[in-house]
C-alpha positions, 0 to 999 in steps of 0.5 A: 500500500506504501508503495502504491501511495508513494508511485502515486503521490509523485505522478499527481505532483508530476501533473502540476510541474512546471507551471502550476506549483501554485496550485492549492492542491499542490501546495496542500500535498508537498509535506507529504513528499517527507512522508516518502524520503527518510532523509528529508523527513529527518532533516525536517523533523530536527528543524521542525519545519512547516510541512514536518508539523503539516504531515504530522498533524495529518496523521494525527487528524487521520488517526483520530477520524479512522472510523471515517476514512477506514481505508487509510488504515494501512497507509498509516501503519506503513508510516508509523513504521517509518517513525511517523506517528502524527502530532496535534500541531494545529497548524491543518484546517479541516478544509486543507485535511478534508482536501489531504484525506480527498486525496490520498483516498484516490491515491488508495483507489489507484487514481494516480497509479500508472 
């Protein structure tokens, strides 16, 4: 399943290269690239970036609305295994998490995966 998310997170980010980085969803899905580098999640966590407080608080909404969203289940317990646990940073609206959780859905539903 992580392997699925990861191939399918780098071609919809693909879709808005070069001239639409300016999009809501794209900017909305780039801490997810931490989730699926080990490096720059580290290098992020130990700066305590942005998008490191985005992804973490993700999981964090994800985990606490797991009735909600079941299929994410795995995905999630993929990134516990990668050392992300999800963290209340606050820093998500519901409507940037609702936009997030739309799109990883369909990424679990082989949207992106070619």
């Amino acid at each position: 399943m992580y392997r699925i998310v990861c191939e399918s997170y780098k071609n919809y980010m693909t879709d808005f290269l070069p001239d639409n980085t300016d999009s809501y969803r794209y900017k909305i899905m780039l801490p997810f690239r931490l989730a699926f580098d080990a490096l720059l999640y580290k290098e992020e966590k130990n700066k305590n970036s942005s998008d490191y407080q985005k992804l973490e608080h993700f999981v964090y909404l994800a985990k606490k609305n797991i009735d909600k969203y079941p299929n994410i289940k795995s995905f999630l317990w993929s990134l516990e295994s990668r050392g992300i646990y999800g963290v209340n940073y606050g820093v998500l609206s519901e409507e940037e998490f609702n936009e997030q959780i739309k799109i990883i859905n369909m990424f679990l539903k082989l949207a992106y995966w070619y």
